[in-house]
Backbone as CSV, one residue per row, in Angstrom:
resi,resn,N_x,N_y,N_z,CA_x,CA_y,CA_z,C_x,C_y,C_z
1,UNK,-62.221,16.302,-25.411,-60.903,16.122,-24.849,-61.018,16.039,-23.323
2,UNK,-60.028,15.362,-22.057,-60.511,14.955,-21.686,-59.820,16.264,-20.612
3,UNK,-60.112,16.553,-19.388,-59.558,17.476,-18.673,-59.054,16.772,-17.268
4,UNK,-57.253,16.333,-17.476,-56.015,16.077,-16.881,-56.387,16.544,-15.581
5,UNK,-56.833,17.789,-15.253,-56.200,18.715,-13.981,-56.795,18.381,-12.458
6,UNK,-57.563,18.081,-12.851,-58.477,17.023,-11.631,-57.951,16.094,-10.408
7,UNK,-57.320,14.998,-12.109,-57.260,14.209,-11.559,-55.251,13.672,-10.979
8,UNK,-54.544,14.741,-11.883,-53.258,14.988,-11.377,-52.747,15.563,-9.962
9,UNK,-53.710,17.095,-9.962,-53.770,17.869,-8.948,-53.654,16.788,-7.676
10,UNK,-54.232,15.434,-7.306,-53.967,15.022,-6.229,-52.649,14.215,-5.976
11,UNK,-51.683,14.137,-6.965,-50.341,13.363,-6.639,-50.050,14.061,-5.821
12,UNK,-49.348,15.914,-5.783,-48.908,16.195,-5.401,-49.303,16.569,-3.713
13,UNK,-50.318,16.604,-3.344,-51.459,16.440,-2.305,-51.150,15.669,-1.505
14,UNK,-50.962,13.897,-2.118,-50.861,13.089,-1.280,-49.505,12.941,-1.202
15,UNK,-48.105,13.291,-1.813,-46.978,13.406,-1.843,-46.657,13.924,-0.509
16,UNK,-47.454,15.472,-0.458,-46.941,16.514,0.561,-47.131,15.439,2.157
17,UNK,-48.554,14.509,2.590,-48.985,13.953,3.275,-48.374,13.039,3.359
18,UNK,-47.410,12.527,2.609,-46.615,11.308,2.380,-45.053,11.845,2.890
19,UNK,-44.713,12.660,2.554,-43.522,13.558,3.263,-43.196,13.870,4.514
20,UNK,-44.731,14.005,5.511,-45.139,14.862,6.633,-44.921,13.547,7.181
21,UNK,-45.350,12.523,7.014,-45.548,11.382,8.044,-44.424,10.385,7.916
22,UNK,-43.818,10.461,6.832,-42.163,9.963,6.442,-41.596,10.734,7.918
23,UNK,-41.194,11.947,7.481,-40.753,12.550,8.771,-41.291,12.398,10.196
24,UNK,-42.545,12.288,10.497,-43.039,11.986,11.700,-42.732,10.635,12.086
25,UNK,-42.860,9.921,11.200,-41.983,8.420,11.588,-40.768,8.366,11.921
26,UNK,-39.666,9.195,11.199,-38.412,8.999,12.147,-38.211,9.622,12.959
27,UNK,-38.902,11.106,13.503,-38.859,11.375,14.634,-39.051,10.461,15.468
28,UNK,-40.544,9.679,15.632,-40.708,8.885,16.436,-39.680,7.599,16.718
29,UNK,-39.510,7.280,15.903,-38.431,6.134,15.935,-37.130,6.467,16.328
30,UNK,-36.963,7.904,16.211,-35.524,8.574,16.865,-34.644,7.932,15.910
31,UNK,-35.084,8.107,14.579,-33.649,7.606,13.663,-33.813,8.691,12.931
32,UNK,-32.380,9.072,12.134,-32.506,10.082,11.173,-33.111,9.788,9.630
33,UNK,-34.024,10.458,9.006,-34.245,10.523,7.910,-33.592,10.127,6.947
34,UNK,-33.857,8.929,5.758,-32.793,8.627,5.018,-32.588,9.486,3.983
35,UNK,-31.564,10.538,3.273,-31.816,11.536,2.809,-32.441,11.396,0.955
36,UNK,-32.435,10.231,0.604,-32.630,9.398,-0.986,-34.034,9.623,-0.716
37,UNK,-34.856,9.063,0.450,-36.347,8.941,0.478,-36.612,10.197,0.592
38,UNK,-36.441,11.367,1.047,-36.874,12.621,0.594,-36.569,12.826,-0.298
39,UNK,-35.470,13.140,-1.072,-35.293,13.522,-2.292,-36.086,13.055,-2.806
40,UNK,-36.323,11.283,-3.524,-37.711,10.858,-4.015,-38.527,11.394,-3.613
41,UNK,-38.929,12.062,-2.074,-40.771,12.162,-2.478,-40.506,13.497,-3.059
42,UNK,-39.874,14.145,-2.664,-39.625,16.535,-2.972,-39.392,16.349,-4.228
43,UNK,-38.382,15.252,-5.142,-38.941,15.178,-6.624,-39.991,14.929,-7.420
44,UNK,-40.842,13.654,-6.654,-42.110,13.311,-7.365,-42.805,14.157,-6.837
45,UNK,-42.597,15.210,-5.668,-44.067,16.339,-5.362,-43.631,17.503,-6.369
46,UNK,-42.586,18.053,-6.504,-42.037,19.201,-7.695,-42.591,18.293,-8.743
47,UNK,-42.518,17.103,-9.450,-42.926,17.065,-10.609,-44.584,16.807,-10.957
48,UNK,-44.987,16.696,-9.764,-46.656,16.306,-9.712,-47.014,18.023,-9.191
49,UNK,-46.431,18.522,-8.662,-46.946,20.102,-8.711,-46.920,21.338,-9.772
50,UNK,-46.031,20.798,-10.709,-45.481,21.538,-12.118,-46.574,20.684,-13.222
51,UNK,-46.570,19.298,-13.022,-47.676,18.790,-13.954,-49.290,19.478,-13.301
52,UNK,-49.792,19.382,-12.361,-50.508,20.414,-11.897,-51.538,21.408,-12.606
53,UNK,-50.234,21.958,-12.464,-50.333,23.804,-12.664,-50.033,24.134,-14.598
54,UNK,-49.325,22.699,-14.572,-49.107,22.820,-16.531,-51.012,22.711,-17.097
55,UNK,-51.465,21.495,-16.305,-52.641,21.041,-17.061,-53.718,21.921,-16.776
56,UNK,-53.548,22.966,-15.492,-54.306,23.796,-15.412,-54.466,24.916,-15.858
57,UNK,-53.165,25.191,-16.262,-53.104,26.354,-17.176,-53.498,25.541,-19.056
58,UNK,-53.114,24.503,-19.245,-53.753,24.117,-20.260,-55.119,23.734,-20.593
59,UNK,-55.984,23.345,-19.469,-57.418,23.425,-19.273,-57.987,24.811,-19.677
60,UNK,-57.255,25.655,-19.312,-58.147,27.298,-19.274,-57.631,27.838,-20.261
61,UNK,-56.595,27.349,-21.212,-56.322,28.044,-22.334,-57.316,27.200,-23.261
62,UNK,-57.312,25.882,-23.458,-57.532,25.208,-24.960,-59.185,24.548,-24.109
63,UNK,-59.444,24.765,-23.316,-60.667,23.845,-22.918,-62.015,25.153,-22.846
64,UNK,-63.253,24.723,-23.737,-64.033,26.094,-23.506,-64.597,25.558,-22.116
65,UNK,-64.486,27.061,-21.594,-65.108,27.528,-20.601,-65.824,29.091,-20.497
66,UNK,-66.634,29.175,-19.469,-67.301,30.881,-19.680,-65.758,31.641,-19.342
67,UNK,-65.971,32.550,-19.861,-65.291,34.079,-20.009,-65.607,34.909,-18.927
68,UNK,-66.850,34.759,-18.102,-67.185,35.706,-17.697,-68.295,35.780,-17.001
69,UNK,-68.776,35.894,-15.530,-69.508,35.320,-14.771,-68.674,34.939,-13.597
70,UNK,-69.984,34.075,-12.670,-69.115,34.065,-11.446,-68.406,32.820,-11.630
71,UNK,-69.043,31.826,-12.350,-67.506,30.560,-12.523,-66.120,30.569,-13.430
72,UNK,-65.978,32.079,-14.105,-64.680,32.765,-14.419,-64.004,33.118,-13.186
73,UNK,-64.404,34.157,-12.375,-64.383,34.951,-11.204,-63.729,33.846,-10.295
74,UNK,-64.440,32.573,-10.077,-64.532,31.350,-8.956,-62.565,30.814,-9.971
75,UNK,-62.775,30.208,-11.244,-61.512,29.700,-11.359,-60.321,31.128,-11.332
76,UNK,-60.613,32.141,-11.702,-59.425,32.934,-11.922,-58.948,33.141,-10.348
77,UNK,-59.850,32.808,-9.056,-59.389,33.184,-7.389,-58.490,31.465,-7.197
78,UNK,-58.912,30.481,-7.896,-58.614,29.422,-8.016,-57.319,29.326,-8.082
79,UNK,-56.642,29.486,-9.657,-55.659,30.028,-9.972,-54.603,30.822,-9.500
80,UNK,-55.298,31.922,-8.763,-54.437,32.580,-7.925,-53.892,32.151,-6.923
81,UNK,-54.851,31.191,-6.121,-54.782,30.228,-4.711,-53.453,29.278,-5.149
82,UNK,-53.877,28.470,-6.740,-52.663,27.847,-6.536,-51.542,27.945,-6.808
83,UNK,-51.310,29.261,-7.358,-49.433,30.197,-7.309,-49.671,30.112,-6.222
């Protein structure tokens, strides 16, 4: 099966970077923000950050991995990082 979390984990990544420079553009341009184009990106980053954290918590339930060792130890600080 194939493991989602990889390769999802970066929508929301480039969303956030896509948000930052949306805004830095109309600063610069001295126009106000159109408020539809945020909403689009803060929806597609909430739904690419919830898909995320779904496939990662579904990776570590249904996908074998060690139990126990330091690459348990390494994803469970992982996990924590990304709450």
């Amino acid at each position: 099966m194939i493991n989602f979390h990889p390769h999802v984990v970066h929508f929301p990544v480039a969303l956030t970077f896509a948000l930052f420079f949306y805004e830095a553009w109309c600063l610069v341009k001295k126009q106000g923000a159109s408020a539809n184009a945020k909403s689009f990106l803060l929806a597609f980053l909430l739904l690419g950050a919830l898909a995320a954290v779904g496939t990662g918590l579904w990776y570590e339930e249904f996908m074998p991995h060690p139990h126990e060792g330091k690459a348990h130890e390494i994803m469970e600080q992982h996990e924590t990082i990304g709450y």
